[in-house]
C-alpha positions as CSV (number, residue, x, y, z in Angstrom):
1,X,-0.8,25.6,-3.6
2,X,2.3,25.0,-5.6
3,X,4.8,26.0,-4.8
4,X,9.3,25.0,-5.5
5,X,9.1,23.7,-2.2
6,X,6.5,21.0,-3.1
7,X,8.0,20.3,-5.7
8,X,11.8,19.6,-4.8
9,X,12.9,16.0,-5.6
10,X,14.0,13.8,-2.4
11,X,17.5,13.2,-2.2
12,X,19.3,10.5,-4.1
13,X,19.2,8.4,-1.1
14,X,15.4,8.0,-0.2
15,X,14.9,5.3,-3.1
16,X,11.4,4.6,-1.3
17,X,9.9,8.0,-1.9
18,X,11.5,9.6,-4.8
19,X,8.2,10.2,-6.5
20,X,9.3,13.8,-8.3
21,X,12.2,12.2,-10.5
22,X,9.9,9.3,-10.9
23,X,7.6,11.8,-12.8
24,X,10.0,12.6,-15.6
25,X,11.7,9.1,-15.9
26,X,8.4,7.0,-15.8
27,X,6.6,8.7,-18.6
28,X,9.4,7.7,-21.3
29,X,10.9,4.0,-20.9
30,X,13.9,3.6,-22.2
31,X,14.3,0.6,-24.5
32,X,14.8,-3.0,-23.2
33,X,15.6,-6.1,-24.8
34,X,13.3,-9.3,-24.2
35,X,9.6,-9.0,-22.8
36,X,8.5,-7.8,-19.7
37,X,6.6,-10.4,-19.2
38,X,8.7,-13.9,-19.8
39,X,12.4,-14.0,-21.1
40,X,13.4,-18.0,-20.6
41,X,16.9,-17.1,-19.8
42,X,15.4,-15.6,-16.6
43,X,12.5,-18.3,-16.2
44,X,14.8,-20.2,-13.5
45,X,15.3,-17.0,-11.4
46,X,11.8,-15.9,-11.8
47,X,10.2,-19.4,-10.1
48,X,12.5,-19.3,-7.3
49,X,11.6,-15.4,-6.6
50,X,7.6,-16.0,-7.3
51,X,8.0,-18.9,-4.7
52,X,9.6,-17.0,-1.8
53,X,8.1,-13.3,-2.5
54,X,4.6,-15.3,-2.8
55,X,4.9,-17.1,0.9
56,X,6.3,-14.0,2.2
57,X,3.3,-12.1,0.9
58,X,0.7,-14.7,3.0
59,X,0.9,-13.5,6.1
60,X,1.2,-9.4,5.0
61,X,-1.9,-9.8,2.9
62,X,-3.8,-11.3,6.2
63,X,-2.8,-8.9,8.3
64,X,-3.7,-5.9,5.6
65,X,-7.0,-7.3,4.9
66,X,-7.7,-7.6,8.9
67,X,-7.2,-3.9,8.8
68,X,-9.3,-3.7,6.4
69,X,-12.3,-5.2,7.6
70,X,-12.3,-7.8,4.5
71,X,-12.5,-11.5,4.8
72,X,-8.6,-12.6,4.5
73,X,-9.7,-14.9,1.8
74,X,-11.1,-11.7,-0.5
75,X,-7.9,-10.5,0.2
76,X,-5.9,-13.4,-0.6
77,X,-8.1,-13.3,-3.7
78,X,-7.9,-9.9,-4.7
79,X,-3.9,-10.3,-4.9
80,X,-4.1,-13.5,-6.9
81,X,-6.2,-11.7,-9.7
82,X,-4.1,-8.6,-9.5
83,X,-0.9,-10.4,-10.0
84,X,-2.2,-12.6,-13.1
85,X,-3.9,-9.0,-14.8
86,X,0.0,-7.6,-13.9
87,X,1.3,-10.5,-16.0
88,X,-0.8,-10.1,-18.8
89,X,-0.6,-6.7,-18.9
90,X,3.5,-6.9,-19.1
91,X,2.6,-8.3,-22.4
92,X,1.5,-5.7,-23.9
93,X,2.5,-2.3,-21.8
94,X,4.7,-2.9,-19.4
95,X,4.5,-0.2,-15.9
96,X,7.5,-2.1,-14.5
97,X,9.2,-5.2,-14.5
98,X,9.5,-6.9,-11.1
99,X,6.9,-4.7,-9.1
100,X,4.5,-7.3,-7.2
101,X,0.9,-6.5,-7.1
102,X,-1.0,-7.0,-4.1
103,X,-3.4,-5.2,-1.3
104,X,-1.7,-2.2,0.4
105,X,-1.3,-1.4,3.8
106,X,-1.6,2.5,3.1
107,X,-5.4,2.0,2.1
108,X,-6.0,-0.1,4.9
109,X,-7.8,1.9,7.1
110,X,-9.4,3.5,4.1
111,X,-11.2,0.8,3.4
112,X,-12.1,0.2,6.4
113,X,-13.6,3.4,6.7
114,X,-15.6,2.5,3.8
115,X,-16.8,-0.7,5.2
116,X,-18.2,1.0,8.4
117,X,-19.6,3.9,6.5
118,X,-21.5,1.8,3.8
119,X,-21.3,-1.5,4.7
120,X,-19.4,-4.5,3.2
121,X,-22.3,-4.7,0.6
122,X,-21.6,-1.7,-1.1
123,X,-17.9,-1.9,-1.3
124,X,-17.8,-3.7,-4.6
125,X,-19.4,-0.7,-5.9
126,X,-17.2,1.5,-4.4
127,X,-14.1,-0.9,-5.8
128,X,-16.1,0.2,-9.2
129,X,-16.6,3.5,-8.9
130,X,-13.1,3.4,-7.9
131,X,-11.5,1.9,-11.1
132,X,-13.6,4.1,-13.0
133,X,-11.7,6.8,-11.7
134,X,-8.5,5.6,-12.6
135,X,-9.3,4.6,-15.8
136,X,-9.9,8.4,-16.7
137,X,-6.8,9.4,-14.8
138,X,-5.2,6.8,-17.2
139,X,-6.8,7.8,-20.3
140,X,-5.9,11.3,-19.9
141,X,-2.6,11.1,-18.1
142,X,-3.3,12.7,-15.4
143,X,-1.2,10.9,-12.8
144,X,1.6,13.3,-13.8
145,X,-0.3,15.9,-12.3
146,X,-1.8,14.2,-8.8
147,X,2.3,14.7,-7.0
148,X,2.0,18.6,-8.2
149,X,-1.6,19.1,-7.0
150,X,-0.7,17.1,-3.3
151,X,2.7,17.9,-2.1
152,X,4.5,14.3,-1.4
153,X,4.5,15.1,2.2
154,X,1.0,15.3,2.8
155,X,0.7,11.6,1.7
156,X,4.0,11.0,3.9
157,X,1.9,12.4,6.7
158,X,-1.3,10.4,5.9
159,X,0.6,7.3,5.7
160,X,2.2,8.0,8.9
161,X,-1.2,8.3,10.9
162,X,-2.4,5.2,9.1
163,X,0.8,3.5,10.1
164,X,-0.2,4.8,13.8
165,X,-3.5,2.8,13.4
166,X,-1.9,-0.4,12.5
167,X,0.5,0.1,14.6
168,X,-2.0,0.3,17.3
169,X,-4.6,-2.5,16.1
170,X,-2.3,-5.2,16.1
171,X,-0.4,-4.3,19.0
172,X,-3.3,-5.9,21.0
173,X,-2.3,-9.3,19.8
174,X,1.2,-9.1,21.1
175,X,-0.6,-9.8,24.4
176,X,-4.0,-11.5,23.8
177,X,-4.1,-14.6,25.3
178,X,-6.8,-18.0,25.0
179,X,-10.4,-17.1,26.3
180,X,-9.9,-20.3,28.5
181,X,-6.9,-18.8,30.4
182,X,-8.4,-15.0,31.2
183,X,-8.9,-14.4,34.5
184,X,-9.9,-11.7,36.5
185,X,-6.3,-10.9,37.0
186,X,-5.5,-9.1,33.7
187,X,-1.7,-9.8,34.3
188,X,-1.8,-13.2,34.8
189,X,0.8,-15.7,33.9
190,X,-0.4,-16.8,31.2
191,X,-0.3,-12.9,29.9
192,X,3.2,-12.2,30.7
193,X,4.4,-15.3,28.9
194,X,2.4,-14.0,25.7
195,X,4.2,-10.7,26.2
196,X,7.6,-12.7,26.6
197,X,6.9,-14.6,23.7
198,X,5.9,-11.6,21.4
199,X,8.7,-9.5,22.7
200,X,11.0,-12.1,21.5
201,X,9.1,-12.6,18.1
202,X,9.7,-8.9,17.7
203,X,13.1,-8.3,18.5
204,X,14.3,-12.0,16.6
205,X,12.5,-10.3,13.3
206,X,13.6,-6.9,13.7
207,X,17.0,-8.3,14.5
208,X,16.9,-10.7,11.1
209,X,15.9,-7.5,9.2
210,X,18.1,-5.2,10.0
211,X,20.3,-8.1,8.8
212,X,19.0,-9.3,5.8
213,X,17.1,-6.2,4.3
214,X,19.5,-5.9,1.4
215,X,20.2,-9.5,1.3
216,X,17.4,-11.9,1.8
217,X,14.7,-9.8,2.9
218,X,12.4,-12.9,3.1
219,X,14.1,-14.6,5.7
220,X,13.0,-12.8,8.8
221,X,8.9,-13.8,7.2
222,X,10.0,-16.9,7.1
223,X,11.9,-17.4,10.2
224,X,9.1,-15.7,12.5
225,X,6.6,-17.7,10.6
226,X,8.2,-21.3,10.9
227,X,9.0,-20.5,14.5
228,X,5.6,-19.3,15.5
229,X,4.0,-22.4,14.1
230,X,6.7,-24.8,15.4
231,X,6.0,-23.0,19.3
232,X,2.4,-23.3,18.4
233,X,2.5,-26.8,18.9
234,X,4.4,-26.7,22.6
235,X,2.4,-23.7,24.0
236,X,-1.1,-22.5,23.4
237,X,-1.2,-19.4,21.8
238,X,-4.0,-17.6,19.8
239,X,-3.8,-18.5,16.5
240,X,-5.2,-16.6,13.1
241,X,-9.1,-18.1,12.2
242,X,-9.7,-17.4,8.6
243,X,-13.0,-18.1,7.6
244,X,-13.9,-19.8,4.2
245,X,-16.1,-17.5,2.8
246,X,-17.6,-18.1,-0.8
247,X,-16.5,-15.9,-3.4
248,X,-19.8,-14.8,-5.4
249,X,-19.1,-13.2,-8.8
250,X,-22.3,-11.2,-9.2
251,X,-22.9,-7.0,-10.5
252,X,-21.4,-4.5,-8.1
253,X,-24.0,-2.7,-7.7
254,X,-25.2,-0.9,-5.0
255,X,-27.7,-1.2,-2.2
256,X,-30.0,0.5,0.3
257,X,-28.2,4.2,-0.3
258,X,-29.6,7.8,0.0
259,X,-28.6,10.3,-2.3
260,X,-25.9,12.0,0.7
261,X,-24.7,8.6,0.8
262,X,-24.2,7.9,-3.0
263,X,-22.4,11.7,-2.6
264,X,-20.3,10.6,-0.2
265,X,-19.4,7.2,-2.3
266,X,-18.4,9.5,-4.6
267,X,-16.5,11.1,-2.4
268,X,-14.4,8.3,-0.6
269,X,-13.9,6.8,-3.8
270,X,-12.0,9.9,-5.6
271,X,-9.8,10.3,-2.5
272,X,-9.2,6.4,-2.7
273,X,-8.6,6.7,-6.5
274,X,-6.1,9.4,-5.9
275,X,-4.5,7.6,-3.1
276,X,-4.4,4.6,-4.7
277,X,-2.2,6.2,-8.1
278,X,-0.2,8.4,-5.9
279,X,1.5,5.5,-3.7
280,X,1.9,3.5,-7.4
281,X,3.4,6.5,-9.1
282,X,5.8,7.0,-5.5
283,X,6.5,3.3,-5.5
284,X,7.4,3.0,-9.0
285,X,10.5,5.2,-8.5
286,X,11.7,2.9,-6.2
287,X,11.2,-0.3,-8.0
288,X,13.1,1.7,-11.2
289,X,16.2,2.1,-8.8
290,X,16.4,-1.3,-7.7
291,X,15.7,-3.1,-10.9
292,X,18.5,-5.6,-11.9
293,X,18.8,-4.2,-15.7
294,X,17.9,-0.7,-14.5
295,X,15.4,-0.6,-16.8
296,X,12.6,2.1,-16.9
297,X,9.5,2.4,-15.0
298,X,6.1,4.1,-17.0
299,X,3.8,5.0,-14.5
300,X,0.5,5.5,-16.8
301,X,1.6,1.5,-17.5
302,X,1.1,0.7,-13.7
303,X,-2.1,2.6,-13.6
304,X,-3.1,0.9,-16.9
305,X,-2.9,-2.5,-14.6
306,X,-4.4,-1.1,-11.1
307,X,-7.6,0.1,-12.6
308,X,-8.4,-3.6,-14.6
309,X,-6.9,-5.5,-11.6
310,X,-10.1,-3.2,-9.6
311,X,-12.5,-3.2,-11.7
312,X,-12.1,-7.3,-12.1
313,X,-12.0,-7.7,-8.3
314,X,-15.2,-5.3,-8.1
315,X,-17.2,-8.2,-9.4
316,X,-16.2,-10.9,-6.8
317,X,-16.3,-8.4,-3.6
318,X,-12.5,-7.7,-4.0
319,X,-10.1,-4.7,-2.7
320,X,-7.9,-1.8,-4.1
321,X,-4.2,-3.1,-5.3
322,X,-0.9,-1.8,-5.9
323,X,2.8,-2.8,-6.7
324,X,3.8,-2.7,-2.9
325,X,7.2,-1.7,-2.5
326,X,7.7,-4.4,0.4
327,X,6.9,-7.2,-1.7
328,X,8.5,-5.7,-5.0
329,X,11.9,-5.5,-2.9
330,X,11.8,-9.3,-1.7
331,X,11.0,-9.8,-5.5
332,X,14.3,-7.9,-6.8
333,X,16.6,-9.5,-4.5
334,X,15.2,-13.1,-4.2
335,X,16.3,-13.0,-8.3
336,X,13.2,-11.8,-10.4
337,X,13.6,-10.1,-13.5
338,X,11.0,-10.4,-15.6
339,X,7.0,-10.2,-14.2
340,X,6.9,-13.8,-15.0
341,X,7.6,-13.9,-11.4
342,X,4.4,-12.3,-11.0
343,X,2.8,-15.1,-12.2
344,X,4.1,-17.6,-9.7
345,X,3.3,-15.5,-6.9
346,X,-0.1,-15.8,-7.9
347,X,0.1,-19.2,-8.1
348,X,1.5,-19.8,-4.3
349,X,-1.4,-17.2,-3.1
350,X,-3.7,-18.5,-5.1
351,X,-3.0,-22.0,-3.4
352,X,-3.6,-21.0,-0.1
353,X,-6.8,-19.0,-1.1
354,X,-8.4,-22.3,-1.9
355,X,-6.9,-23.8,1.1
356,X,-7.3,-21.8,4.0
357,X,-7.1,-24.3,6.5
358,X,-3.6,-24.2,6.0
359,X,-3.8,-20.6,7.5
360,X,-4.8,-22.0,10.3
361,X,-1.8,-22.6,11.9
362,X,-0.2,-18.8,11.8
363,X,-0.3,-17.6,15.5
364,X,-1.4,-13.9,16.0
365,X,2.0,-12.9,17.5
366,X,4.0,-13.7,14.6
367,X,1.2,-11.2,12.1
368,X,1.1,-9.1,15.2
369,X,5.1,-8.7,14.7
370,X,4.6,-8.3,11.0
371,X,2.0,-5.5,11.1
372,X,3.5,-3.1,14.1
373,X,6.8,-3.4,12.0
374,X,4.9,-2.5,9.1
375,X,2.7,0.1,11.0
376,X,6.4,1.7,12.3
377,X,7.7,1.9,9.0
378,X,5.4,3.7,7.7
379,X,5.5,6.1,10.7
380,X,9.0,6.7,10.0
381,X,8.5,7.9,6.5
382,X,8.1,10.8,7.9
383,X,11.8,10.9,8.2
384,X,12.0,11.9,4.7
385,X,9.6,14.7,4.8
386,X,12.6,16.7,6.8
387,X,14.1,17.2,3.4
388,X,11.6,19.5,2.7
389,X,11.7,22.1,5.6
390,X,10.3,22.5,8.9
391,X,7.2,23.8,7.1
392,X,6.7,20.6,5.3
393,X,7.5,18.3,8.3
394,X,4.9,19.8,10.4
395,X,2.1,19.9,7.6
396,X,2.8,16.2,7.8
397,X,2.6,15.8,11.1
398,X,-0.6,17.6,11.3
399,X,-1.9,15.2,8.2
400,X,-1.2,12.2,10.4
401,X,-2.5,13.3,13.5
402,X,-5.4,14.3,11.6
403,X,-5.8,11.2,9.9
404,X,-5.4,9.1,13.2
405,X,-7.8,11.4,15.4
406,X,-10.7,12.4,12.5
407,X,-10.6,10.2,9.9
408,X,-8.2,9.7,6.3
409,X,-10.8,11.3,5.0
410,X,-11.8,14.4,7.0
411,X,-8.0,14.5,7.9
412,X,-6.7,14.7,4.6
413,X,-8.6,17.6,3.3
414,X,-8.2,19.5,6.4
415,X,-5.0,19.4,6.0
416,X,-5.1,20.7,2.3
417,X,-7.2,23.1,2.8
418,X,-4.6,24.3,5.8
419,X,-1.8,24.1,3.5
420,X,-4.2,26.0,0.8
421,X,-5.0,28.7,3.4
422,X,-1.1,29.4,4.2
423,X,-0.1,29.9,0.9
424,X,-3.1,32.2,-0.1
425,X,-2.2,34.1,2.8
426,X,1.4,34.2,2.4
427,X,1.1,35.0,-1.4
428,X,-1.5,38.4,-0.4
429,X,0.3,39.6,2.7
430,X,3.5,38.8,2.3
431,X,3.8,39.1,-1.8
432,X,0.9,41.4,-2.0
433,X,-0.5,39.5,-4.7
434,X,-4.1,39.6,-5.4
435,X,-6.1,36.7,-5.2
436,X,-7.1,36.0,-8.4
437,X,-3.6,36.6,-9.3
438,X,-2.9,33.8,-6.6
439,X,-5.2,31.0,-7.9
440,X,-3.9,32.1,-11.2
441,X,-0.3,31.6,-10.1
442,X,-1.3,27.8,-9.2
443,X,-2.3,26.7,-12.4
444,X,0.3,28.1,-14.4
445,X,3.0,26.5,-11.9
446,X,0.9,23.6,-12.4
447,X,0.9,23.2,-16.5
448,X,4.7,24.2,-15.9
449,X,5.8,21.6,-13.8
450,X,3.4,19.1,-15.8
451,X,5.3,20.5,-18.9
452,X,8.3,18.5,-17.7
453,X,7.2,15.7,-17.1
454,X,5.1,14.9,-20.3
């Protein structure tokens, strides 16, 4: 239920999360000078950024569309087309001005729930039915509604127990080692020097981005990147296999479902719809605060660009996108200020889309560094969520464990339905409030708090 605890902004300081102010800034932009898309003043700046944000974005889009279950190269092509639909849209309605488009590691496991629930075949569908989705929460507006309806910290506490499964699945190739030197002893030598190896990957990148964050954030990609492959060639390590898989532009329709199965499509796909605008709409007020000209972000914009950049990717087998807020901020400070940057990272993914081989020589340790930082990261979100109360931070830690132990899905409305339960209850025993006076409470909070941000 609504409530004035749910909807408390964060404080000035969590720039990655302040998705209540973002509400009532990103509806009305303020007015800018130049286009969005391609001011020539800033065309220098813009290359150099689309260059380093694109090869920084290489090895985070393999390792999300791993999680995913996708081939890497749908992945690498589902951010290409995303970031050319976010140019051309900048054109014309602008959601922001140096967010990066891309697959997100939040929807991860979602996705992959999908793929084992309906099979890879009837993704594109869902990817659709998706899109669909979105474009009515765009056409109406609704996105202004979706922080008031789930409190910020559930989604905190669902990214935290998806965090906890990348966390977890890539953990494994810190120590995996070549089939030709397992033995029966599982800690070999050849084991411990894969540990020593990733240990050292780990701390050198965390070390480099606790150094650079604000700076270069770039350079620890790059640095674990060009090391791993330059050790590759000493020492035999695993190395990434991405497999060149035709990209067939056909219908997404779908196939071999039962009518409980098309239900729960349905289903999956509203929660992935909702999920998928939330983490826009939350990482949009961050991309506001760090943009060079300070210039407004307009949310319904962003959405405007998700829901074409899914619909498009529906036809070639694609995934869900986003502005991530990791690649945005390696966008800001590596000089971008227009989305013409945009465009030039989709050229540099675009490259190594058509030449995978080149892929070829990442080593798993290095994405395995990547991912558990990025799995950790989102774990610590949570740290955020302690603005809100004690009752907030353990909703979201019940969300997360939820999520990791049952499912995103399941987990997720359990824990609505908890926090729905609580504040019925509190609201008739406590306020001794009927409960149609209760529900009716809700919605008038909700057209309320929707009032100011219109």
């Amino acid at each position: 239920m609504s409530s004035e605890t749910e909807n408390k902004p964060f404080p000035n300081g969590n720039e990655e999360n302040e998705a209540s102010s973002s509400s009532s800034a990103s509806q009305v932009a303020a007015p800018v000078t130049g286009s969005a898309a391609f001011q020539a003043k800033y065309a220098g700046r813009d290359i150099a950024a689309g260059l380093i944000t694109g090869a920084m974005a290489i090895p985070l889009s393999i390792g999300i569309a791993m999680m995913s279950d996708y081939p890497i190269k749908v992945g690498l092509a589902t951010v290409a087309f995303a970031s050319f639909v976010g140019w051309i849209n900048a054109w014309f309605k602008p959601g922001n001005f140096i967010g990066s488009p891309g697959i997100a590691a939040g929807l991860a496991p979602v996705l992959a729930l999908g793929v084992a629930n309906f099979g890879i075949q009837n993704m594109a569908f869902c990817i659709f039915l998706t899109a669909v989705m979105q474009a009515v929460i765009w056409q109406f507006n609704w996105q202004r509604y979706l922080l008031i309806a789930v409190p910020v910290y559930l989604v905190e506490g669902l990214l935290a127990g998806v965090g906890l499964k990348i966390l977890l699945r890539f953990f494994e190739f810190a120590y995996e080692i070549p089939a030709e030197s397992v033995t029966e002893e599982f800690w070999n030598d050849t084991r411990i020097q894969m540990c020593a190896i990733s240990f050292i990957g780990f701390a050198g990148f965390v070390y480099l981005f606790t150094k650079f964050k604000d700076t270069m954030p770039a350079v620890p990609y790059f640095a674990l990147i060009i090391s791993g492959v330059v050790l590759a060639q000493v020492v035999t390590v695993p190395m990434i296999y991405v497999e060149d898989v035709p990209l067939h532009f056909r219908l997404p329709l779908p196939e071999d479902f039962t009518t409980m199965m098309m239900i729960y499509m349905v289903l999956f796909c509203a929660m992935l719809a909702v999920i998928d605008v939330i983490e826009q709409v939350m990482s949009n007020a961050a991309i506001e605060k760090i943009d060079p000209l300070k210039r407004k972000c307009n949310s319904n914009n962003s959405l405007l660009a998700i829901w074409i950049a899914n619909l498009g990717s529906s036809f070639f087998g694609g995934m869900t996108n986003l502005d991530g807020l990791a690649k945005s901020t390696t966008n800001k400070l590596a000089g971008a200020y227009t989305k013409f940057s945009v465009l030039i990272i989709g050229c540099v993914v675009t490259f190594f889309m058509l030449n995978t081989s080149y892929l070829d020589y990442l080593p798993k340790f290095a994405l395995a560094a990547i991912m558990v930082f990025t799995g950790y990261k989102m774990i610590a979100g949570l740290v955020h969520v302690t603005h809100y109360g004690p009752y907030a931070l353990m909703l979201a830690l019940i969300c997360g464990g939820l999520v990791y132990k049952v499912g995103i899905f399941e987990g997720l409305l359990i824990a609505m339905a908890i926090h729905a339960v609580v504040h019925y209850m509190v609201y008739t025993t406590h306020d001794k409030m009927p409960g149609r006076a209760v529900i009716r409470r809700y919605f008038d909070n909700l057209k309320k708090d929707s009032s100011s941000v219109s």
